[in-house]
N, C-alpha and C positions, 0 to 999 in steps of 0.2 A: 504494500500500500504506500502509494508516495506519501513524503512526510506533510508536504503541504495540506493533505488531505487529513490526514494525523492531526494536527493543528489544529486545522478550523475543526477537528469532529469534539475535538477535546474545550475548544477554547465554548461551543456549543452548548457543549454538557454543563460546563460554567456559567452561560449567559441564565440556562434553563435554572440553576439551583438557584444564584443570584434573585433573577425575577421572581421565582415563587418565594423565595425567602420576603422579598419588599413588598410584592402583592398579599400574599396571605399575609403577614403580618399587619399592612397597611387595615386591610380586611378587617381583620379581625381585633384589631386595636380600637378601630373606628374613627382612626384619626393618622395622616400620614405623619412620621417624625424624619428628624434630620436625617437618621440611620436608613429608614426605608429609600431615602431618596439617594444616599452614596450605593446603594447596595442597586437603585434603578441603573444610576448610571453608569456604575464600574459593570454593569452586567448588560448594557447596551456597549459599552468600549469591548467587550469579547462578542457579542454578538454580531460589531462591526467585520473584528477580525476574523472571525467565522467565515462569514459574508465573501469578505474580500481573498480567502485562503480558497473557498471554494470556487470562487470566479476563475480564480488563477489557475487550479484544477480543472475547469471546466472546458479553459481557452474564452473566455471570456462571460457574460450573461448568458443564460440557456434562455433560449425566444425559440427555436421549435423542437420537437412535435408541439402541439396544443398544450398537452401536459408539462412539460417542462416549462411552457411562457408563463401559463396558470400560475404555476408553484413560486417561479422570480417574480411575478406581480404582486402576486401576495404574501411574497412572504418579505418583502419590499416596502407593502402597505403595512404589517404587524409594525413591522419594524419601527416606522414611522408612527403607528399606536403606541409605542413604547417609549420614544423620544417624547411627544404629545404628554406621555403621563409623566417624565420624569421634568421633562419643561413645566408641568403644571404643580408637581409635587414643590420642587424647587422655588416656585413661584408663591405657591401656598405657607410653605415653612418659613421664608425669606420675610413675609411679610407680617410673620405671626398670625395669621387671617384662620381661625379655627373653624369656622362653619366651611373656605374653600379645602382645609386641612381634612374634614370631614366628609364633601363632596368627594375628594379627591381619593381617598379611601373606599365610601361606595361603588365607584365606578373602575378604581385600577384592574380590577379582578376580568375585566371584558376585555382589553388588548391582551390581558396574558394570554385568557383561554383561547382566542384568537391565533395567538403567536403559538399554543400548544399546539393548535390544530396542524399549524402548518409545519411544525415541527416533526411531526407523527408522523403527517404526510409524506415528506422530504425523506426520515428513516426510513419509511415502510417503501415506498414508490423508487428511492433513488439511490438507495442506499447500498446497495450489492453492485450497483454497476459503479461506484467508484473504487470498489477494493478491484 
């Protein structure tokens, strides 16, 4: 298995613990705290490098078959639901603002499952053909 591939599979598994760690927490706190929001972002910087380990595996973005465009659009758009929540986390805590603290806690838990999905996806669907 190339290492690049190594890499991004590993740096992955980290973005994943990362995120469920700052979502469920956030979740279940009721309220995002500073912590949740270092754990969003340090877990969006390995999900970049994921991202970018796998492109370079790839030869660049996968855009066809259908399936493969699917899976880079969307798993393109989590990603971006992820920044979104850590932008807004960050934005929440910064201002001490507890009812956006609390919003922001509600609603984190819907880019994760989102980004699970396409996570699944990606192992299950693409996953054999990089080894």
């Amino acid at each position: 298995m190339p290492l690049n591939i190594i890499i991004g599979l590993i740096a992955l598994l980290v973005a994943l613990v990362l995120y469920s760690f700052a979502c469920w927490g956030a979740f279940r706190s009721k309220s995002i705290t500073r912590r949740h929001v270092a754990l969003l972002w340090i877990g969006f910087a390995f999900d970049t490098l994921a991202t970018v380990m796998m492109a370079i595996a790839a030869g660049g973005l996968d855009l066809s078959p259908l399936p493969d465009l699917l899976h880079t659009v969307l798993a393109l758009a989590v990603m971006l639901g992820m920044l979104i929540a850590a932008i807004a986390g960050t934005r929440a805590v910064t201002a001490n603002d507890e009812s956006a603290r609390t919003a922001v806690a509600r609603w984190v838990l819907a880019p994760w499952a989102l980004w699970l999905i396409v996570f699944v996806w990606g192992m299950v669907s693409r996953g054999s053909q990089r080894m």
